[in-house]
DRENSEVEX-340712 format. One line per field, with one value per residue (C-alpha): residue number from 1; z, x, y. Coordinates in steps of 0.5 Angstrom, whole numbers, padded with zeros to 4 digits, always signed. Last residue first. Layout:
<pts>
k = NUM,...;
w = Z,...;
u = X,...;
v = Y,...;
</pts>
This chain:
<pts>
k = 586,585,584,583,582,581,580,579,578,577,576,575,574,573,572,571,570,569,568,567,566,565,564,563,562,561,560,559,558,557,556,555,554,553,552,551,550,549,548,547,546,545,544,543,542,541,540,539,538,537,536,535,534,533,532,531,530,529,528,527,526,525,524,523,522,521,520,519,518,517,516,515,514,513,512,511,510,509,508,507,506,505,504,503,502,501,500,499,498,497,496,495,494,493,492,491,490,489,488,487,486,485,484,483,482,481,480,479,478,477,476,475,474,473,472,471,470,469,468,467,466,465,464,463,462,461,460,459,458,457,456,455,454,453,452,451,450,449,448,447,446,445,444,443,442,441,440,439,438,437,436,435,434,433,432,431,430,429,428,427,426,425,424,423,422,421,420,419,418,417,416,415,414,413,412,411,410,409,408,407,406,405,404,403,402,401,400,399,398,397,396,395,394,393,392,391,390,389,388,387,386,385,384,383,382,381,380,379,378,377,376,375,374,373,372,371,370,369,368,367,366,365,364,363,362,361,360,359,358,357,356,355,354,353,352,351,350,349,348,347,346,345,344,343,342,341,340,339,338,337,336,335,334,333,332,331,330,329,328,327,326,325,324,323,322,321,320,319,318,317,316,315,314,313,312,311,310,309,308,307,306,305,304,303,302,301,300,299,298,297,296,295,294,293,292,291,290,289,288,287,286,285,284,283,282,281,280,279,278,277,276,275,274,273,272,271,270,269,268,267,266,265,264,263,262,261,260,259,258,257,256,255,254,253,252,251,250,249,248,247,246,245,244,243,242,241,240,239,238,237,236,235,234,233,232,231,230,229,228,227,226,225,224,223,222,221,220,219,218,217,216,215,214,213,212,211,210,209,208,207,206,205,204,203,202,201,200,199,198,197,196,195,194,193,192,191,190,189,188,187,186,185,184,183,182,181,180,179,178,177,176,175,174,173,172,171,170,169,168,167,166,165,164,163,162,161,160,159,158,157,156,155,154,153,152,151,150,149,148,147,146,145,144,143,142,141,140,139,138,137,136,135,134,133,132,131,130,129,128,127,126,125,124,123,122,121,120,119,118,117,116,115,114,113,112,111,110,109,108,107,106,105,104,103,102,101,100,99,98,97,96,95,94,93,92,91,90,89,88,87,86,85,84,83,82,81,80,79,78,77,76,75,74,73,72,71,70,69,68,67,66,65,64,63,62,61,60,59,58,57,56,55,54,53,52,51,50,49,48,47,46,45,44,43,42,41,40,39,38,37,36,35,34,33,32,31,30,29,28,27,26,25,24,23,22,21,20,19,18,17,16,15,14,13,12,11,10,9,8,7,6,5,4,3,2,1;
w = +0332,+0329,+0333,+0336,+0331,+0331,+0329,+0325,+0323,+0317,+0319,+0312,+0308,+0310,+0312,+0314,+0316,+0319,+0324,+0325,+0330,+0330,+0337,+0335,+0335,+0331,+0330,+0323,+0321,+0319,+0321,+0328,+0329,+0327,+0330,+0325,+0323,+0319,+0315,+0313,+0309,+0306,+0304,+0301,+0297,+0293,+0286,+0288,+0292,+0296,+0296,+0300,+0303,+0308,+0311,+0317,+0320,+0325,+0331,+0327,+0320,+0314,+0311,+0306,+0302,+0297,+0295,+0290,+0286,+0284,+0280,+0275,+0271,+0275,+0280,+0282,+0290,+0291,+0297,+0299,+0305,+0307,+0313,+0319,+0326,+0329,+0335,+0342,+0346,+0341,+0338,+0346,+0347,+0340,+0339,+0346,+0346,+0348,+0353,+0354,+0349,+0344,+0349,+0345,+0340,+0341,+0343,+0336,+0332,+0336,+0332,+0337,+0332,+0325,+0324,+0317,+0312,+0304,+0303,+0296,+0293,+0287,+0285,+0278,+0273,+0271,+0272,+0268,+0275,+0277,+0270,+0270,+0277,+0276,+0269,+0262,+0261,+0260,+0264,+0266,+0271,+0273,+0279,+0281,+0288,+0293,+0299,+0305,+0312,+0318,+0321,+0326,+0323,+0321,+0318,+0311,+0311,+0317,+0311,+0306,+0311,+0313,+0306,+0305,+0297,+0292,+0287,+0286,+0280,+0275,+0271,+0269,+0262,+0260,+0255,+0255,+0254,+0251,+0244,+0246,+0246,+0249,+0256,+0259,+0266,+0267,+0272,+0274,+0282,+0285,+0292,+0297,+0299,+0293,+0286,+0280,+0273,+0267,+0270,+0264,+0262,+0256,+0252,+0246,+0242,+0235,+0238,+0246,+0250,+0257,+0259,+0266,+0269,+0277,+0280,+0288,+0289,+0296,+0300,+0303,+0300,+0293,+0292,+0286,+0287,+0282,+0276,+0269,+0264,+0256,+0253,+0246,+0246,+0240,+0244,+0242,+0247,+0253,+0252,+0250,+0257,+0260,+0265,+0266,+0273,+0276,+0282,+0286,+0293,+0299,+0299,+0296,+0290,+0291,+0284,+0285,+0278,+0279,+0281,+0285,+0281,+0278,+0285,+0290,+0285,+0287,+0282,+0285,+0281,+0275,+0268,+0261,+0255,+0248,+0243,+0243,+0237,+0235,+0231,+0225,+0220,+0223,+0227,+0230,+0237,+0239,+0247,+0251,+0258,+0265,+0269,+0275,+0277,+0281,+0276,+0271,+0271,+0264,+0263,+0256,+0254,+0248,+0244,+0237,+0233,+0227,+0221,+0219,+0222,+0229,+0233,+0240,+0246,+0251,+0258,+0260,+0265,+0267,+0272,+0275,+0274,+0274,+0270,+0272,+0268,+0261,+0255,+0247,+0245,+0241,+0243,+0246,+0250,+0251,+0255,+0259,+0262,+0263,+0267,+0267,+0262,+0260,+0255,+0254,+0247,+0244,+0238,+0232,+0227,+0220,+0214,+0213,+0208,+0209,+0216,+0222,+0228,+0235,+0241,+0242,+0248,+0249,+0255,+0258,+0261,+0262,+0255,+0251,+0245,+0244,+0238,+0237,+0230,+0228,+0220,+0215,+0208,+0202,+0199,+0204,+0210,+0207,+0205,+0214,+0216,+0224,+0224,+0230,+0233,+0240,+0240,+0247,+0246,+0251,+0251,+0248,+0244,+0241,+0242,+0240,+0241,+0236,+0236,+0229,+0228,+0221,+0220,+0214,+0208,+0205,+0208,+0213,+0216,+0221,+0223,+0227,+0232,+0234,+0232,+0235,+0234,+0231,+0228,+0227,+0222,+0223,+0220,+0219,+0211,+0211,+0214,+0216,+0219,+0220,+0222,+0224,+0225,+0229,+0227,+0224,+0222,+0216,+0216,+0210,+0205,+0202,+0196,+0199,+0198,+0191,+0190,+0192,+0187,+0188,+0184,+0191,+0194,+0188,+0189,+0197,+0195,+0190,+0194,+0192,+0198,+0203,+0206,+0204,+0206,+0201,+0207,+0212,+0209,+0213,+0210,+0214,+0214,+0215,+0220,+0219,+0215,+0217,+0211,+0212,+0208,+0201,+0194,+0190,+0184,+0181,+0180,+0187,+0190,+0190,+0194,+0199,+0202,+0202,+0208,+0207,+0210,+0209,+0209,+0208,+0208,+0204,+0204,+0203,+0196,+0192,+0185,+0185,+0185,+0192,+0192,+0196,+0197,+0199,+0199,+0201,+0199,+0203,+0200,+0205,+0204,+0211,+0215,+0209,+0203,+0202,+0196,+0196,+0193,+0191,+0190,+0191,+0184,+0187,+0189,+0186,+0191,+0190,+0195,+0192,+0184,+0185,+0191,+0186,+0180,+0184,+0187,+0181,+0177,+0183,+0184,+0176,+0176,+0182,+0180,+0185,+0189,+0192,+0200,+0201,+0207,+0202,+0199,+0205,+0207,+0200,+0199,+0207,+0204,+0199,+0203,+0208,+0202,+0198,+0205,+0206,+0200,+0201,+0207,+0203,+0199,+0191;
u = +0153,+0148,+0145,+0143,+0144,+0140,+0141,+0136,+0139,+0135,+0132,+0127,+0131,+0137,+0142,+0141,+0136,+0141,+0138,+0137,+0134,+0131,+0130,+0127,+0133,+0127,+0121,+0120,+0113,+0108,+0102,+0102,+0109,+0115,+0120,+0125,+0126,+0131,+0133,+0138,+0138,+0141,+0137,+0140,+0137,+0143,+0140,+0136,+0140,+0137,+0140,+0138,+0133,+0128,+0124,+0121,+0117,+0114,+0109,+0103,+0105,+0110,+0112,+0118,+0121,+0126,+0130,+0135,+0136,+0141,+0138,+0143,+0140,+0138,+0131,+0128,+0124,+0119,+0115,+0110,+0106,+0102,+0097,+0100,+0100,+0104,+0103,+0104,+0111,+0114,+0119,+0122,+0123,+0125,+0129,+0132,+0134,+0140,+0139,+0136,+0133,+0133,+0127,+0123,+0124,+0122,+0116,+0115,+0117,+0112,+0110,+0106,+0099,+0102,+0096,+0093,+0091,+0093,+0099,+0102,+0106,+0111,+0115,+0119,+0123,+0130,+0131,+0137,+0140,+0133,+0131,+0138,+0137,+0129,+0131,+0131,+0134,+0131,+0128,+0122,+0119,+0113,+0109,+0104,+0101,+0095,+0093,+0088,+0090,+0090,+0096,+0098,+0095,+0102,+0100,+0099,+0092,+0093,+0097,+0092,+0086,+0091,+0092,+0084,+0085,+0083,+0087,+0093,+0097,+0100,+0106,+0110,+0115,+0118,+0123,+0125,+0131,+0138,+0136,+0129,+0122,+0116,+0114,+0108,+0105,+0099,+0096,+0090,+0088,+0081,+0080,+0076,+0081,+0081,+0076,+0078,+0081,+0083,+0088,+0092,+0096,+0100,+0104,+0108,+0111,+0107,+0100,+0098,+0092,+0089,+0084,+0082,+0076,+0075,+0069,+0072,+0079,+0082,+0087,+0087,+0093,+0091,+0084,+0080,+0072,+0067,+0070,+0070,+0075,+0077,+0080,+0083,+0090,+0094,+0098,+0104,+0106,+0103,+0106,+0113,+0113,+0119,+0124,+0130,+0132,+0138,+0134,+0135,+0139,+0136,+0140,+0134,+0133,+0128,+0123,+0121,+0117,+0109,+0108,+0102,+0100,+0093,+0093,+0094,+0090,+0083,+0078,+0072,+0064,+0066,+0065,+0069,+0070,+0072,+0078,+0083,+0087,+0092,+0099,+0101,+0097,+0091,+0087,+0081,+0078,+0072,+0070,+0063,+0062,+0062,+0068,+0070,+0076,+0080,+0086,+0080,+0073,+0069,+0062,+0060,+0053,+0057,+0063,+0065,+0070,+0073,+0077,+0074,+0066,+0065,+0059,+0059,+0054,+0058,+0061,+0069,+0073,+0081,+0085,+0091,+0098,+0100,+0106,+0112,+0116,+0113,+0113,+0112,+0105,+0103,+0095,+0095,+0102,+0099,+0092,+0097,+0101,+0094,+0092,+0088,+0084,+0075,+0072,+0064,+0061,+0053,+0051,+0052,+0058,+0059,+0064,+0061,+0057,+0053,+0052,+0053,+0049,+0049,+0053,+0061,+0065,+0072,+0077,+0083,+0089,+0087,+0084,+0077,+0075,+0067,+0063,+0056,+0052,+0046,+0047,+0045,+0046,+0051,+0051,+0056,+0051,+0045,+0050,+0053,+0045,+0045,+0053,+0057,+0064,+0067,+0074,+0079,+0086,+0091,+0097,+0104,+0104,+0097,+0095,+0089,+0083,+0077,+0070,+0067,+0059,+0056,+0048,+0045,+0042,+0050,+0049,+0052,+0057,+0061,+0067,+0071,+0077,+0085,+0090,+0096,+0100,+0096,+0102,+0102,+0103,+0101,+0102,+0096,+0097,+0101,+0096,+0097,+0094,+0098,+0094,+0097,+0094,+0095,+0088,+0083,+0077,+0071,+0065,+0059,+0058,+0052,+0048,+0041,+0042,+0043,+0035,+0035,+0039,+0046,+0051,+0051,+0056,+0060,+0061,+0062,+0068,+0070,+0070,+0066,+0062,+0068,+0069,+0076,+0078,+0084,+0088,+0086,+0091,+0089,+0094,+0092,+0098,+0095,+0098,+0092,+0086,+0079,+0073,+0067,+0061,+0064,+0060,+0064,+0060,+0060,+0052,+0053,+0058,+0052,+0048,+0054,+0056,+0063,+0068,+0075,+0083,+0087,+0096,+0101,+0096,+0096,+0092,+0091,+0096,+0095,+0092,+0088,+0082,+0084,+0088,+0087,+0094,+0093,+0100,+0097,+0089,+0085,+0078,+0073,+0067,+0065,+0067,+0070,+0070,+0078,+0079,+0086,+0089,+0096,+0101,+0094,+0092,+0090,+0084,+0081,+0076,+0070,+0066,+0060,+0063,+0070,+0070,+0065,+0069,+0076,+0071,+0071,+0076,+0081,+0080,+0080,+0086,+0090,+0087,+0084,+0089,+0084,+0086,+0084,+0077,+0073,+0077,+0078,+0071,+0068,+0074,+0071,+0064,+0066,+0070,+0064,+0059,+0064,+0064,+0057,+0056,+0061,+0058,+0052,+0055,+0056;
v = +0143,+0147,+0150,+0143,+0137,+0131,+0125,+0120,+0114,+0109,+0102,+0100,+0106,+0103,+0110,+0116,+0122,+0127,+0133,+0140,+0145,+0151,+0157,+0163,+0169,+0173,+0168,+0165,+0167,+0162,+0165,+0163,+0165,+0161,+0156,+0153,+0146,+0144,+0137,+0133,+0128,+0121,+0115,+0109,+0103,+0101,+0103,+0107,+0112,+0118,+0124,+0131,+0137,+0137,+0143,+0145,+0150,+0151,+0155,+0155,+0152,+0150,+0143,+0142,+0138,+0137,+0130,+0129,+0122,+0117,+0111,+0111,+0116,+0122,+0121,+0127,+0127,+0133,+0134,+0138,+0141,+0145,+0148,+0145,+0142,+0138,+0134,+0133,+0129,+0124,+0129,+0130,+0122,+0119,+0124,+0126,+0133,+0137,+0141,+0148,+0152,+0146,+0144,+0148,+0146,+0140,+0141,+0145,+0139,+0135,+0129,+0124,+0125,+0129,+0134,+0136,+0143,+0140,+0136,+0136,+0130,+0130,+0124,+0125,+0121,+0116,+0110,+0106,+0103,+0100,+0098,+0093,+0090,+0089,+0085,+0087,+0094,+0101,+0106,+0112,+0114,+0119,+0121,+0124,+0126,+0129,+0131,+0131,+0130,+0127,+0123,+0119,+0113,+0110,+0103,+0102,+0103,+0109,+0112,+0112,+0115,+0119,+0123,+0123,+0124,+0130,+0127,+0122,+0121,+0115,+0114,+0109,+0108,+0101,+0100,+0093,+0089,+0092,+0094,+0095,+0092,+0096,+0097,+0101,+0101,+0107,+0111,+0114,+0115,+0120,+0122,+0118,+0114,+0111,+0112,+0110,+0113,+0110,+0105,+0103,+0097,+0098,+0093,+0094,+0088,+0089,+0091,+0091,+0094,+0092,+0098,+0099,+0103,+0102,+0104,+0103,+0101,+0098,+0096,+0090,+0086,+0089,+0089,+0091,+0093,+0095,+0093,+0095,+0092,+0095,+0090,+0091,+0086,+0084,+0076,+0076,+0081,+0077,+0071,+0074,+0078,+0074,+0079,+0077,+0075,+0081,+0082,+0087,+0086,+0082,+0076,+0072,+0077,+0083,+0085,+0079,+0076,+0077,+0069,+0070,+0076,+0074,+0070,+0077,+0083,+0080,+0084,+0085,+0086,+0085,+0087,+0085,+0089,+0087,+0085,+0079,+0078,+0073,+0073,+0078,+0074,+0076,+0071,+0074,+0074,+0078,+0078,+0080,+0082,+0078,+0077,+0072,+0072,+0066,+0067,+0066,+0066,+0068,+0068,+0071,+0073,+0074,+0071,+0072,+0069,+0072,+0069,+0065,+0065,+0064,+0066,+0064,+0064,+0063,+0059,+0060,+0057,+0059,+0056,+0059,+0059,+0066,+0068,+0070,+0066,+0066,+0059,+0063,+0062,+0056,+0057,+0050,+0051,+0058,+0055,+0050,+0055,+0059,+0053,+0047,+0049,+0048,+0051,+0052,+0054,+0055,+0056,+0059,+0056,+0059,+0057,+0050,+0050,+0057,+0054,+0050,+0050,+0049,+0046,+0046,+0043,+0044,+0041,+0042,+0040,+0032,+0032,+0034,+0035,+0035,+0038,+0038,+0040,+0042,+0042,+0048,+0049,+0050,+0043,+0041,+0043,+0038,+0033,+0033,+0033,+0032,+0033,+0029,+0031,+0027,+0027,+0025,+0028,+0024,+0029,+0030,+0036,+0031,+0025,+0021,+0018,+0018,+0019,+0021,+0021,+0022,+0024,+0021,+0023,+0021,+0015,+0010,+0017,+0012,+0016,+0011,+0012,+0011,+0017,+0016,+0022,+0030,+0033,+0041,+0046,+0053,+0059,+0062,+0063,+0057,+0053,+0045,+0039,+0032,+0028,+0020,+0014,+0008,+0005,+0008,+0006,+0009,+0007,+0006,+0011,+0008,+0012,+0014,+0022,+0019,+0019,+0026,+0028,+0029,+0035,+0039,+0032,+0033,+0040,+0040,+0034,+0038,+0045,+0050,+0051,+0050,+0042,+0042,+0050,+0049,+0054,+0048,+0043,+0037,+0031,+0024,+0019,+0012,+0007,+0002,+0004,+0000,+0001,+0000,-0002,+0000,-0003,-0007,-0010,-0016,-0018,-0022,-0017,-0012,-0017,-0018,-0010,-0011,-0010,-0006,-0008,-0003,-0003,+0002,+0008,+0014,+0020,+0027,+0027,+0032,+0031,+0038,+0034,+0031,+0024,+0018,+0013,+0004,+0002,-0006,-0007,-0012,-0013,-0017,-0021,-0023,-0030,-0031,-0028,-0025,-0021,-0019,-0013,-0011,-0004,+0000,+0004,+0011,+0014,+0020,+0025,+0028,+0025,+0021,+0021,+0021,+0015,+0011,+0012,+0010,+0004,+0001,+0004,+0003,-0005,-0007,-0004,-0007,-0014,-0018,-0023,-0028,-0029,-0036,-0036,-0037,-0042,-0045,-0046,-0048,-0053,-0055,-0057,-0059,-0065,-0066,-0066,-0072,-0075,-0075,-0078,-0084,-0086,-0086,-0091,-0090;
</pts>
């Protein structure tokens, strides 16, 4: 044989050995199942099911493709299924006939994540197959898992949750059992991009009732969560360090899966703690919160219970801003100037079970301040209560409370709170009338049903009273004007505005019927005067009508006999009301 005939006989071997590495060999589908089915049960706990076909392929690596591949649990529940899979093959152990896993790659696969069979928990089958190794078997190879365009479908009766994780794109490489696993996928979740990072620093040890250092990082474009420390008591048990990240709180309830709100400020929350979470609780201590531009310290317990989410703690701070947390308050007046008939919406707020208890050593509110506030935020089964415990204003001390409840017709709400001791002209002077002086106190309490402003406002029944103390009305003279009745007409707005009034009380009662229509009564006694008011105000159409009196007295009160007295009208908008008066009566 010619040496030219030896080297072509070589060259064809050569390419025969070449296409048949690169064929796809069928396999038999039984064969392929007993061998790596025992090995899948033995290490993880898990069966695999006969694929429709398998292909061996040993070029340019050895390589098995499987078509219709399906795993199943102990319980034979179907956690896994994939239409097609392609795994790569260790060589020496081929040799001998064996298939040993390097890695495999599942395209298109659905993933099955029942979170009330706590797959991973002690007593697990794959926790109990893994606590059956020896310490030789801690070698046994694992390999890497692929995922391409997969889809996790994770689910849990008793929290009723079911939820799709979509386009799953990433790799779980754990090379052995004694080895530490890393995952880093790519998904989308409720329509967005989800970036997953994870890591266990001794996953067996953790499966056989252990510990494992840990480190998981989910982050998207609306929000982002790290989670650093310890896993324990296999797995059921997470201690370490947490820091979260969320664009907004319509963004947080979207993740949470609570009912959307109108209303609601849009700011953005940030939280660092330390963290201890074990099914069902999580706790967070040494904990800093910013939300809405708020910045709180203190600590936090969330549980879930079967009748949804609750939050229990106490925070501190130095100031609360009310303006961002209520930027996006509902209007209680529409564009035309009426009240506004928008329905409510704190279905956010009532699905959550609150327990926060809030110190602040400031709150503002367009300036106007509280010092050494006490707070308390409780809400269960659809009722939700704010409540002011006590804080110091205006050098007196104010409580109060917002409640609603549902109702048949909307919401039941209740409002109440009360003023003590105060500097009475330090408060008007905060709102814009610094004539005048006095110390005082007040209270009031409402009551309505209905499920926007405009509803709540014709429904509105309740009480406001006030009580003034010893005080003088700067460019107020009832006395001057007085007075000048013995003579003339008077100017209101010229003859009132001459001296000041002095008194020694003063009180005034306004009581509101259903259907926002109400009485006023009030009076105001002093050196030289006295003066009473008496009428109806309109809630409903923000309208005012009284009339008062005012009659000269002596020094203590009494009034002078065939002494002088005026009377005057009080009607109209309450932003621009009429006042006119009327000389002995005319």
């Amino acid at each position: 044989m010619s040496q030219r005939m030896k080297w072509g006989a070589v060259l064809f071997a050569v390419l025969l050995a070449v296409a048949a590495g690169f064929y796809r060999w069928p396999i038999s589908s039984a064969f392929f199942a007993e061998e790596t089915g025992a090995r899948l049960s033995q290490t993880l706990g898990l069966e695999m099911q006969r694929p429709a076909r398998v292909h061996l392929r040993l070029l340019p690596v050895p390589t098995l493709y499987m078509v219709d591949v399906e795993i199943r649990g102990r319980d034979n529940t179907t956690i896994l299924t994939a239409p097609e899979a392609s795994a790569r093959l260790a060589l020496f152990p081929l040799f001998t006939g064996h298939f040993e896993l390097a890695g495999v790659r599942l395209r298109q696969p659905t993933i099955l994540l029942d979170l009330d069979s706590r797959p991973f928990a002690l007593g697990s089958a794959i926790s109990a197959a893994i606590a059956a190794k020896t310490d030789a078997a801690d070698l046994a190879p694992l390999g890497a898992l692929q995922v391409q365009g997969g889809l996790l479908h994770i689910v849990s009766a008793a929290n009723r949750l079911d939820t799709l994780v979509e386009d799953v794109e990433g790799a779980l490489d754990w090379p052995k059992l004694a080895d530490p696993l890393r995952l880093n996928l790519r998904a989308t979740w409720r329509g967005e991009p989800l970036a997953i990072e994870a890591g266990l620093g001794e996953p067996a040890e953790l499966l056989k009732g252990g510990r494992s250092d840990s480190l998981l990082s989910i982050a998207s474009s609306n929000a982002q969560l790290k989670l650093d420390g310890e896993i324990l008591d296999g797995p059921s048990r997470f201690e370490g360090s947490v820091s979260a990240n969320v664009a907004s709180t319509s963004a947080l309830a979207r993740i949470l899966g609570l009912p959307s709100a109108t209303g609601l400020s849009n700011g953005r929350i940030s939280l660092a703690a330390n963290a201890v979470a074990s099914l069902p609780m999580l706790t967070l201590g040494e904990m800093r919160l910013n939300i809405l531009e708020q910045n709180f310290e203190g600590a936090l317990a969330v549980t879930k219970a079967p009748t949804g989410l609750s939050i229990s703690g106490t925070l501190a701070t130095d100031e609360v801003t009310l303006e961002p947390i209520l930027a996006s308050a509902p209007s209680w007046i529409d564009t035309s100037g009426d009240w506004s008939d928008a329905p409510f919406n704190f279905r956010p707020l009532m699905a959550l079970n609150l327990d926060l208890r809030i110190s602040a050593a400031r709150v503002k509110w367009r300036g106007h301040p509280l010092t050494d506030a006490a707070i308390e935020l409780m809400s269960e089964g659809g009722h939700l209560t704010a409540t002011l415990v006590e804080a110091s204003a205006y050098s007196g001390l104010v409580k109060a409370q917002v409640a609603f409840a549902p109702a048949h017709s909307g919401l039941e709400a209740h409002a109440s709170g009360s003023l003590a001791n105060a500097d009475f002209g330090a408060l008007c002077a905060d709102f814009g009338w610094p004539a005048y002086s006095g110390q005082g106190g007040g209270q009031f309490a409402l009551e309505a049903t209905g499920d926007s402003p405009a509803a709540l406002v014709h429904a509105l029944v309740g009480k406001a009273t006030i009580q003034l103390g010893p005080g003088i009305v700067d460019g107020l003279s009832f006395e001057e004007a007085l007075r000048r009745s013995k003579r003339r007409s008077i100017d209101v707005f010229n003859d009132m505005r001459m001296g000041r009034t002095v008194f020694t009380q003063a009180a005034a009662t306004m009581t509101i019927e259903r259907g926002g229509e109400g009485k006023l009564n009030a009076a105001m006694a002093g050196p030289g005067v006295s003066v009473s008011l008496a009428g109806s105000i309109d809630i409903a159409q923000r309208q005012l009508s009284a009339r008062a009196d005012a009659t000269q007295t002596d020094e203590n009160g009494v009034p002078s006999p065939n002494g002088p007295s005026l009377d005057f009208d009080i009607t109209g908008p309450w932003s621009a009301p009429t006042i006119k008066p009327f000389v002995d009566g005319e």
